[in-house]
VEXLO-511576 format. One record per residue (C-alpha): residue in three letters; x, y, z. Coordinates in steps of 0.05 Angstrom, whole numbers, padded with zeros to 5 digits, always signed. Each point is the difference from the previous one (the first is absolute). Layout:
# residues N
ALAXYZ
...
# end
This chain:
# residues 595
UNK-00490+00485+00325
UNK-00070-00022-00018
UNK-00046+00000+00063
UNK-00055-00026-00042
UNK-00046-00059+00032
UNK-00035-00051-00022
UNK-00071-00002+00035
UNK-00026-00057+00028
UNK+00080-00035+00009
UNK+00019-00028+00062
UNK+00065+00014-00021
UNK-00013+00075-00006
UNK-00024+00004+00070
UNK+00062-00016+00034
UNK+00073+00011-00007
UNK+00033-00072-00006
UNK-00010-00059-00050
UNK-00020-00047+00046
UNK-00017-00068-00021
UNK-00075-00010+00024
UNK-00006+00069-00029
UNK+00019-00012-00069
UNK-00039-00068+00005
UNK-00054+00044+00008
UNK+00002+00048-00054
UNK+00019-00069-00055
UNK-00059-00025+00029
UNK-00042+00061-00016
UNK+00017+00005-00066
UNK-00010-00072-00024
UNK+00079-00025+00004
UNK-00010-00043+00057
UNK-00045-00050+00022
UNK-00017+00002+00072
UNK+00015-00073+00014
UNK+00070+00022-00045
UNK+00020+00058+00057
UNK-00022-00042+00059
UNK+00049-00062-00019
UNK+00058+00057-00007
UNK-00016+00040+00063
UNK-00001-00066+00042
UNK+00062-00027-00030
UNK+00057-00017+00052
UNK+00062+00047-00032
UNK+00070-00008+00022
UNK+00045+00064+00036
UNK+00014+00024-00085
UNK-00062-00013-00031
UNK-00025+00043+00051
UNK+00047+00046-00020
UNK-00033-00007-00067
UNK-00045+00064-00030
UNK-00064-00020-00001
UNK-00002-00003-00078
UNK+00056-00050-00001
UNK-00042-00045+00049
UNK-00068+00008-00035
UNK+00050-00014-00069
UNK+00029-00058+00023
UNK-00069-00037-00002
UNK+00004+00009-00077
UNK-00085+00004+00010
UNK-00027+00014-00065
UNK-00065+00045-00021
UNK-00054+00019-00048
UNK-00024-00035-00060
UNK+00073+00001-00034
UNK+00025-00033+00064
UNK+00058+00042+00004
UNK+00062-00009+00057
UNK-00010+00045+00054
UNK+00080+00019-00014
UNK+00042+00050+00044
UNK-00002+00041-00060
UNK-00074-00003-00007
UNK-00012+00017+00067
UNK+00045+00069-00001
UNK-00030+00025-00060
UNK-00069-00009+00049
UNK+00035+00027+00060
UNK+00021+00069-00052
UNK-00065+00005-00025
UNK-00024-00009+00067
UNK+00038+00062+00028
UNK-00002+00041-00060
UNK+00068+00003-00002
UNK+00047-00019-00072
UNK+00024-00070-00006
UNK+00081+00000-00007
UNK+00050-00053-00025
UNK+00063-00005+00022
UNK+00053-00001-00048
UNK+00072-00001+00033
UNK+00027+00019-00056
UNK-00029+00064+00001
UNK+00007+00018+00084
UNK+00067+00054+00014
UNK+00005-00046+00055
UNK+00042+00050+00044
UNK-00046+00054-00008
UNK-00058-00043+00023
UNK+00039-00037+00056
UNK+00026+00079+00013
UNK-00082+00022+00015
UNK-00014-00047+00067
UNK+00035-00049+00039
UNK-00005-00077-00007
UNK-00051-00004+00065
UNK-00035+00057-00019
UNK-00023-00033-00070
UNK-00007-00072+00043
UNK-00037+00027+00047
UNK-00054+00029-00050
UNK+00007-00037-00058
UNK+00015+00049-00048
UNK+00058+00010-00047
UNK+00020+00056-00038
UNK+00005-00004-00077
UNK+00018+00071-00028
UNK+00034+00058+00017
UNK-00016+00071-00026
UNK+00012+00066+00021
UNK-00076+00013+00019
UNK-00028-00065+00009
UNK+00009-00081+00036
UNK-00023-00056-00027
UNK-00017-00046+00050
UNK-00029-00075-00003
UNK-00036-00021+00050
UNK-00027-00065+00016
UNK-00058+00023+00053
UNK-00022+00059-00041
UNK-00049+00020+00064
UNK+00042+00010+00049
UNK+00023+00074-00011
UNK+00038+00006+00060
UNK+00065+00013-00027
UNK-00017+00049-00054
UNK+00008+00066+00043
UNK+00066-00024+00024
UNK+00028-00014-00061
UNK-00033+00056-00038
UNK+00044+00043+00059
UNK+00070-00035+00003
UNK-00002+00002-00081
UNK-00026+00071-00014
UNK-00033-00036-00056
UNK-00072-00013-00023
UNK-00019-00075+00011
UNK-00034-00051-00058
UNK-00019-00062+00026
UNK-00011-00059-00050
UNK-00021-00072+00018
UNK+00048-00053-00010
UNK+00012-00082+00009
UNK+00014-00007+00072
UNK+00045-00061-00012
UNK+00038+00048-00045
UNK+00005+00054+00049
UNK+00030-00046+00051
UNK+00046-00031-00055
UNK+00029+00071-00025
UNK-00002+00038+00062
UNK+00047-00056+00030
UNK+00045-00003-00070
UNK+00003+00076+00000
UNK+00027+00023+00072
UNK+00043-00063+00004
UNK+00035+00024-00064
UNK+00005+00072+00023
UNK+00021-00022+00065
UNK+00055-00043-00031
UNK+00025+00063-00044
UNK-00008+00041+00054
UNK+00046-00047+00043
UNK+00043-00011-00056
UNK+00023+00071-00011
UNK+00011+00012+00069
UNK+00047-00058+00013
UNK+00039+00029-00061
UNK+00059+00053+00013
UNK-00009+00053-00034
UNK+00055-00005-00040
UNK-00033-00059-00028
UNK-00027+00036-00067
UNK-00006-00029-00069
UNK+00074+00002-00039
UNK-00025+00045-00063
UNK+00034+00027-00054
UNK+00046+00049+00031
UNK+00016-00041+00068
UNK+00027-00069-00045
UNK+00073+00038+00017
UNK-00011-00009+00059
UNK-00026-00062+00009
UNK+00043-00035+00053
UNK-00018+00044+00056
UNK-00077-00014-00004
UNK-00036-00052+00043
UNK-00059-00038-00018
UNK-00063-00006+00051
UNK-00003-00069+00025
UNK-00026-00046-00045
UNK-00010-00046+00056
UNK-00040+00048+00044
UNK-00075-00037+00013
UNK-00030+00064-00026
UNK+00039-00014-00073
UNK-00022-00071+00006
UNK-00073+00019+00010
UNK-00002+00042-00057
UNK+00037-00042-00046
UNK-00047-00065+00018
UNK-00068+00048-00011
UNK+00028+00018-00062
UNK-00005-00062-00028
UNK-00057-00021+00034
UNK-00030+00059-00033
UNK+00035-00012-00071
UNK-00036-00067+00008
UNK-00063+00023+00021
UNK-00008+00048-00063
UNK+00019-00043-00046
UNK+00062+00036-00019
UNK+00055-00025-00058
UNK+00048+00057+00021
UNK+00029+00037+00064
UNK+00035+00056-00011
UNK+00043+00041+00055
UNK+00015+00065-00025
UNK+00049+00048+00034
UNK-00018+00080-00007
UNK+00027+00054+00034
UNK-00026-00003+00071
UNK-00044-00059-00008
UNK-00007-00069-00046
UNK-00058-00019-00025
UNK-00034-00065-00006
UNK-00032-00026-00054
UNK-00043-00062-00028
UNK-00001-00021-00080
UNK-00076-00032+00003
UNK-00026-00024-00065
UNK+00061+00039-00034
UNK-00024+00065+00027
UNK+00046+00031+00059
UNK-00031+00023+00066
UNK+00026+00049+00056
UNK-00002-00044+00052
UNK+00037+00047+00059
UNK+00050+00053+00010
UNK+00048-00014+00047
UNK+00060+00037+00042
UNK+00062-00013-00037
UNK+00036-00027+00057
UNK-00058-00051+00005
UNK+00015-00016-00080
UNK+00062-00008+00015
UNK-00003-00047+00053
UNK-00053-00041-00032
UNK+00039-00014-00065
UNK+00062-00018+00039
UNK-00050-00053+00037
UNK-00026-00023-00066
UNK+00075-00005-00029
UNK+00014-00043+00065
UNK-00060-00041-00009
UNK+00030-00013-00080
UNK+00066-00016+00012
UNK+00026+00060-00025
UNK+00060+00044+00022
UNK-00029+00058+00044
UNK+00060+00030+00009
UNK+00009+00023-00079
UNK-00053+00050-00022
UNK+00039+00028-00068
UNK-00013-00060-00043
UNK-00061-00037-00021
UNK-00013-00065+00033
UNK-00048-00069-00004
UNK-00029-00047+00048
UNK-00066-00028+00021
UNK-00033-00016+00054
UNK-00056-00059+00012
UNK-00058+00009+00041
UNK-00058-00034+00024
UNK-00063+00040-00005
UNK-00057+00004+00053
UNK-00039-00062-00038
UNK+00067-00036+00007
UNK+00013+00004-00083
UNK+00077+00008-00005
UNK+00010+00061-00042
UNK+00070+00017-00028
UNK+00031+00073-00008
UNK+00052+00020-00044
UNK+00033+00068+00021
UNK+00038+00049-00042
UNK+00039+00065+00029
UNK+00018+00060-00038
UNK+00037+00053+00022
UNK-00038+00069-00008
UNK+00013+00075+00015
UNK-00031-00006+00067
UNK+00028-00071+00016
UNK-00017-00075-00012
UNK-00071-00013-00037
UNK-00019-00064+00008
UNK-00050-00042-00038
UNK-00029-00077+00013
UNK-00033-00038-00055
UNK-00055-00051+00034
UNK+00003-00062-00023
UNK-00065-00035+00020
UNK-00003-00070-00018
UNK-00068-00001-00014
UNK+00007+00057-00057
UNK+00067-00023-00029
UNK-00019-00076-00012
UNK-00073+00019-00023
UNK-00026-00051-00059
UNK-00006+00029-00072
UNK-00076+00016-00002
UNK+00016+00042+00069
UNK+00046+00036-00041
UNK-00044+00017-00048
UNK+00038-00049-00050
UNK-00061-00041-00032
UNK-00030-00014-00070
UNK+00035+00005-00058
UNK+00057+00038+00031
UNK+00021-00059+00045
UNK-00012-00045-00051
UNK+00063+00041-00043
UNK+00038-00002+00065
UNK+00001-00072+00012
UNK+00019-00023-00063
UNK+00058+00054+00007
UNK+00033-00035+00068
UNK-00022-00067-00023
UNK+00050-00010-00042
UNK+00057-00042+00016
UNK+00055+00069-00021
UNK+00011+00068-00011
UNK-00022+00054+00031
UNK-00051+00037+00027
UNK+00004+00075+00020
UNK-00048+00041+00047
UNK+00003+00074-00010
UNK-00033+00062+00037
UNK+00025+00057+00043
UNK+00018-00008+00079
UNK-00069-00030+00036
UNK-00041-00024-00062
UNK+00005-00063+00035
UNK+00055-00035-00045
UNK+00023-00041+00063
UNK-00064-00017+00018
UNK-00014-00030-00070
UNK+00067-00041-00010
UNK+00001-00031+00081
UNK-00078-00022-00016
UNK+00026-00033-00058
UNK+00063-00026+00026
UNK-00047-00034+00052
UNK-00038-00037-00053
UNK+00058-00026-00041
UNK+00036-00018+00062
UNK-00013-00070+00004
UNK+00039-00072+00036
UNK+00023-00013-00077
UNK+00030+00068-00019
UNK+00059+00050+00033
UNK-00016+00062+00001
UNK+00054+00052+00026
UNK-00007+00079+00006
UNK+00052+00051+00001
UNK-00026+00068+00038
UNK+00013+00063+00027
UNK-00020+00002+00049
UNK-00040-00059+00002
UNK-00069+00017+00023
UNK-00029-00054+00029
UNK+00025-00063+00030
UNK-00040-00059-00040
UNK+00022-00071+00022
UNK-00026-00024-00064
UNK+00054+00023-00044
UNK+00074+00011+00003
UNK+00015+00085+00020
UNK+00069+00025-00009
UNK+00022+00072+00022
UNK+00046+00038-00051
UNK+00063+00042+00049
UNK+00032+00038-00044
UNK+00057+00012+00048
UNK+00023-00060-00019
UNK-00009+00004-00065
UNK-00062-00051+00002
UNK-00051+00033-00054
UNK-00055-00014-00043
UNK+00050-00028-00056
UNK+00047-00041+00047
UNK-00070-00033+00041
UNK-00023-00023-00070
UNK+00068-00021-00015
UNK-00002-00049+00063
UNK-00076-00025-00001
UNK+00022-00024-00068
UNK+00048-00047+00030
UNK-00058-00014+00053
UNK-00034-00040-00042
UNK-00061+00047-00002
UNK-00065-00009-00043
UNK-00033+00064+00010
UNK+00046+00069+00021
UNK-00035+00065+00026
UNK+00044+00061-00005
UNK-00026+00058+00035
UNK+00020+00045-00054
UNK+00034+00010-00059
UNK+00043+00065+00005
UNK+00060-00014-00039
UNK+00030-00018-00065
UNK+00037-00067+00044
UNK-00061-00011+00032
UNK-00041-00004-00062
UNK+00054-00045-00039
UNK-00004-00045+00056
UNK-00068-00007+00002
UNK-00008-00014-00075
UNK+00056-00056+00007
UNK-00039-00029+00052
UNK-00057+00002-00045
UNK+00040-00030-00061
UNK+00018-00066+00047
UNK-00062-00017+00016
UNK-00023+00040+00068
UNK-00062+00035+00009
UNK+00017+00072+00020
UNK-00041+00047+00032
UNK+00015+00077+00006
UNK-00023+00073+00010
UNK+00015+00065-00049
UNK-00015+00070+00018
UNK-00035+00023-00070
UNK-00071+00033-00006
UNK-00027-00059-00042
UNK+00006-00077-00029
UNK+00025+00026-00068
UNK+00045+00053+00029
UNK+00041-00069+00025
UNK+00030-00011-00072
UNK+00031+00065+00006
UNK+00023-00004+00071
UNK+00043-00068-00026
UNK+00022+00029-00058
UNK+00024+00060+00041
UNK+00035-00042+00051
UNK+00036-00032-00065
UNK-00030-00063-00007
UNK+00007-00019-00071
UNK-00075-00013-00030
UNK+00008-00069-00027
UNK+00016-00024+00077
UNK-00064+00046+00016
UNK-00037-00044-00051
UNK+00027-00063+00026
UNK-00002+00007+00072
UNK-00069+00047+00018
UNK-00067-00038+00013
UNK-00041+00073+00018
UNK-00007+00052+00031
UNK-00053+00025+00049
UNK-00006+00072+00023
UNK-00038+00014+00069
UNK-00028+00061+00037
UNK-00055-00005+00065
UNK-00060+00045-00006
UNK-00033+00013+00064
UNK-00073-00040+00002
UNK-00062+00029+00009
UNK-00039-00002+00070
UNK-00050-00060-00010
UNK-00045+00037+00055
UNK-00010+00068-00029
UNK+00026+00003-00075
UNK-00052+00054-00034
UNK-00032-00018-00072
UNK+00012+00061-00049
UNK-00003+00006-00083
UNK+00066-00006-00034
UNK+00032+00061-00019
UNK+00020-00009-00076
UNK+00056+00041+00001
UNK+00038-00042+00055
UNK-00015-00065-00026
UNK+00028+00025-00072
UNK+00061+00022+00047
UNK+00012-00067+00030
UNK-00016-00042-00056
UNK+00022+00032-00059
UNK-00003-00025-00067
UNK-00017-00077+00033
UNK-00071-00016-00029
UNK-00028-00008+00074
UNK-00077+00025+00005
UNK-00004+00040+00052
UNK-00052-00030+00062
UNK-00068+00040+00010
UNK+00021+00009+00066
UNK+00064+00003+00048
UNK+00012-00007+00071
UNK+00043+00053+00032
UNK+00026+00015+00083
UNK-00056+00022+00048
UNK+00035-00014+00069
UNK-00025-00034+00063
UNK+00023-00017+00065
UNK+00033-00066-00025
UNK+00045+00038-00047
UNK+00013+00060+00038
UNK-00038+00040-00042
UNK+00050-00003-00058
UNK-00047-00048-00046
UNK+00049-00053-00005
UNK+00015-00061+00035
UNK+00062-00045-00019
UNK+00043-00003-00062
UNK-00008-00044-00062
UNK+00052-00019-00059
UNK-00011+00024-00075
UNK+00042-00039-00038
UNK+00027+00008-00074
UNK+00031-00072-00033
UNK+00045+00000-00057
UNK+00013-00071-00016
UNK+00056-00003-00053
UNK-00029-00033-00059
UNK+00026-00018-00069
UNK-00031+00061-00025
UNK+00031+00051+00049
UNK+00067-00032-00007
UNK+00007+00018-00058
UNK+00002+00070+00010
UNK+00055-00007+00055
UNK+00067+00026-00026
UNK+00059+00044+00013
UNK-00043+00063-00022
UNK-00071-00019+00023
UNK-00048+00049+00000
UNK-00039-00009+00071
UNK-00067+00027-00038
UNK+00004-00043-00050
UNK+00002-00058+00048
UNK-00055+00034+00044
UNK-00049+00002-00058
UNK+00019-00071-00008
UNK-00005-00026+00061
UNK-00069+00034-00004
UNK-00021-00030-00059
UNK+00024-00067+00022
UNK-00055+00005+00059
UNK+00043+00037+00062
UNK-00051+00045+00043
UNK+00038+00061+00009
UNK+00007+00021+00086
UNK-00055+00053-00022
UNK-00047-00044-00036
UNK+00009-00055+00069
UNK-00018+00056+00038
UNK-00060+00019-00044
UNK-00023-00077+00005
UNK+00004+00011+00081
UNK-00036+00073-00006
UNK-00063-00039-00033
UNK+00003-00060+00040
UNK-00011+00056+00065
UNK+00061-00014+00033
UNK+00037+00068-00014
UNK-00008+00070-00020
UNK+00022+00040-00064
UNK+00037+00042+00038
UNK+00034-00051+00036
UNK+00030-00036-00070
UNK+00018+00058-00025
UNK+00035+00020+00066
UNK+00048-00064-00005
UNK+00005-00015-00067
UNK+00039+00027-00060
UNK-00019+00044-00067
UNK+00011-00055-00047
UNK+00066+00004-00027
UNK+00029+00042+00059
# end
């Protein structure tokens, strides 16, 4: 650890961060007025804010200093406190904390009683945060129990408190968890399925299960996560987050735990907990922390090692966002209003799993649905309850599909349909007769691109003069991840790449891009939130006429082209120059053109 001093500190002189102390040294250095740390010291405080490091108190003031007049933030005033002690400033990033190796280092009241919290594990070494980076007291000790080297690092007291409480409650949960389990109570994988009858599930019930399951989502919440994943292995499941289409390791947990946790989850849904060989569906609404209702749509699979489980997060706020949030604007949403203006035909939305198809169709759906139309959806499942529309559930057990829930909206008197997808040759007749007597229908395709649609219809045998008569457009979709507004670096464009994501498009390439840097907002991945690129092939008089029986899709590309439709490539070059993404990241998500 670095014993290194700072001369002339009052800090330096004594073990503890005491408030008059720091008051003291802020004072010294030109942070504080002296009329400033008076008020503060001679402020009546309450039993917690006494509790309060002194940082958070001095914080709370929100005094400001120097010429800029800058916030005396808690973030300010720990970067003083580590340069202060000589002593690295840390972050916290939960993602990134094996939280039973660091809960495994020191007990709960030893880090509380100090104010430290481990960070990493190594063979050699501790990484410790401390929040009174003076008081050394503890170092020996730990330096003895651990047989390790200690590195202390200066970190946000309010986050110390805040992880060091989220930490050993979670490990104490596991812990509790896997000891109230039998221990016959293993994960059914591949080879025990045979036997499946004579296992027994943990207790879903058990307040240990609970308290996992409800930080979970707390913490799914919290990070801003689209995805949960709970992944069975042998001898453990793992936990992971999709943020900004990226997955995370979250946790690794004891596969009794997993198992009991997914049977609580398949309670929670609805679902039957007692079958574990087929795949299931239910969701599960929840009210988040801020009291937003948030809704969850669950998915089972069976797996070698037992159930997987996945939950989609449907977060009102993200999946009824307006068209300029979603990155639909300018000319583009210009082509898509005059598509779903119209008073027939249809209108298809095509991309792969997550490029935000649902997203699109439900903000749109909320726009058209108005006191003077009806509009009716047919989904499975359907993803979000929306009072402002009409949502029917497809149950194929009883024969109620895609096809037959067209079939009855039509006698429903509807003016605008939404089927979640078109995977069928009924499905897609359907859809096209509800087209030819005078509904609006609305739909999602699984194809790479708008053009690629024509095909798609013509391989689903849908003659090409009912194509003709019945499609308004086509849009294809895909979400690049957006680049950190607070530390997005400046750099010359590479040549080579732009040539590579533009082709033979006659798009200058800019003087200069913006690519990731990474920050503390951001996690240090460069990006923060998604965005839509968006490629909109209206069906004009010219394109039609290359529609037929034996269309060639190329042919209709380069027309569709030439008739003015920004490939997903060229959208995303338009976003690359207006600094919103990277190269790297349209070229992740996007096509080769023609693929």
């Amino acid at each position: 650890m670095n014993k290194t001093s700072v001369r002339g500190s009052s800090l330096a002189q004594g073990s503890s961060s005491d408030l008059r102390t720091v008051l003291k040294d802020l004072i010294s250095d030109g942070l504080i007025a002296q009329a400033d740390a008076a008020e503060i010291v001679t402020t009546q405080r309450n039993r917690n804010e006494a509790l309060l490091h002194p940082l958070e108190i001095i914080a709370a003031k929100q005094l400001v200093y120097g010429p800029d007049q800058k916030t005396l933030t808690l973030e300010l005033l720990t970067q003083w406190l580590a340069k202060k002690a000589c002593l690295q400033l840390a972050h916290i990033d939960p993602l990134k904390i094996n939280v039973p190796a660091v809960t495994g280092i020191m007990s709960f009241a030893y880090a509380q009683r100090y104010g430290i919290l481990c960070l990493e594990v190594s063979r050699d070494e501790l990484v410790i945060a401390t929040m009174h980076p003076f008081d050394r007291s503890w170092v020996e000790s730990l330096e003895q129990t651990s047989r390790r080297a200690i590195q202390a690092v200066v970190a946000n007291p309010a986050e110390i408190k805040k992880y060091t409480l989220e930490f050993y409650s979670l490990a104490k949960s596991v812990f509790g968890a896997g000891s109230s389990a039998s221990a016959g109570t293993g994960i059914a994988n591949f080879e025990q399925l045979l036997e499946v009858g004579k296992l027994k599930d943990a207790d879903a019930q058990d307040q240990h299960i609970v308290n996992i399951v409800d930080w979970l989502l707390q913490y799914a919440f919290e990070q801003r996560a689209s995805d949960i994943h709970l992944e069975p292995r042998r001898g453990k499941g793992k936990v992971r987050f999709r943020i900004d289409g990226v997955l995370h390791l979250v946790y690794e947990l004891p596969d009794n735990v997993m198992t009991a946790m997914i049977s609580r989850l398949k309670i929670l849904g609805r679902m039957n907990v007692a079958e574990k060989r087929r795949p299931q569906d239910g969701r599960i609404k929840t009210k988040a922390p801020n009291a937003r209702e948030v809704e969850l749509r669950l998915s089972t699979m069976p797996t070698a090692f037992g159930e997987k489980l996945v939950m989609r997060i449907f977060d009102p706020d993200v999946l009824l966002r307006s068209f300029s949030q979603l990155g639909l604007v300018a000319e583009d949403y210009g082509h898509w209003q005059s598509m779903i203006k119209r008073a027939h035909g249809i209108v298809l939305v095509t991309g792969p799993t997550g490029s935000g198809k649902t997203t699109s169709l439900y903000s749109t759906l909320k726009q058209l649905a108005t006191d003077s139309v009806n509009v009716s959806t047919v989904e499975d499942p359907i993803e979000m309850v929306v009072d402002s529309f009409n949502q029917s559930q497809i149950q194929p057990a009883i024969d109620f599909d895609f096809a037959a829930g067209i079939r009855t909206l039509m006698r429903q008197d509807p003016d605008i349909i939404m089927v979640g997808e078109i995977r069928d040759r009924a499905t897609a007749e359907m859809a096209v007769q509800a087209a030819l007597t005078g509904h609006l229908v609305l739909s999602t395709l699984h194809t790479n691109d708008a053009p690629t649609a024509i095909s798609r219809l013509l391989d689903l045998k849908l003659p090409a003069h009912l194509i003709k008569a019945t499609l308004n457009g086509v849009m294809a979709q895909r979400l690049v991840r957006t680049l950190c507004p607070d530390c997005r670096s400046e750099v010359d464009c590479d040549g080579d790449a732009w040539h590579e994501l533009v082709g033979a498009a006659a798009i200058a390439p800019p003087a200069k891009v913006y690519q990731p840097a990474g920050c503390l907002e951001c996690r240090n991945t460069g990006y923060l939130g998604r965005e839509g690129i968006y490629e909109i092939m209206p069906l004009t008089n010219a394109l039609l006429t290359y529609i037929s029986s034996e269309s060639d899709i190329q042919e209709i590309r380069q027309a569709a082209i030439s008739e003015g439709m920004k490939t997903l490539r060229m959208a995303g070059a338009e976003k690359v120059i207006a600094g919103i993404t990277s190269m790297e990241e349209v070229l992740r998500v996007t096509p080769e053109l023609g693929r």
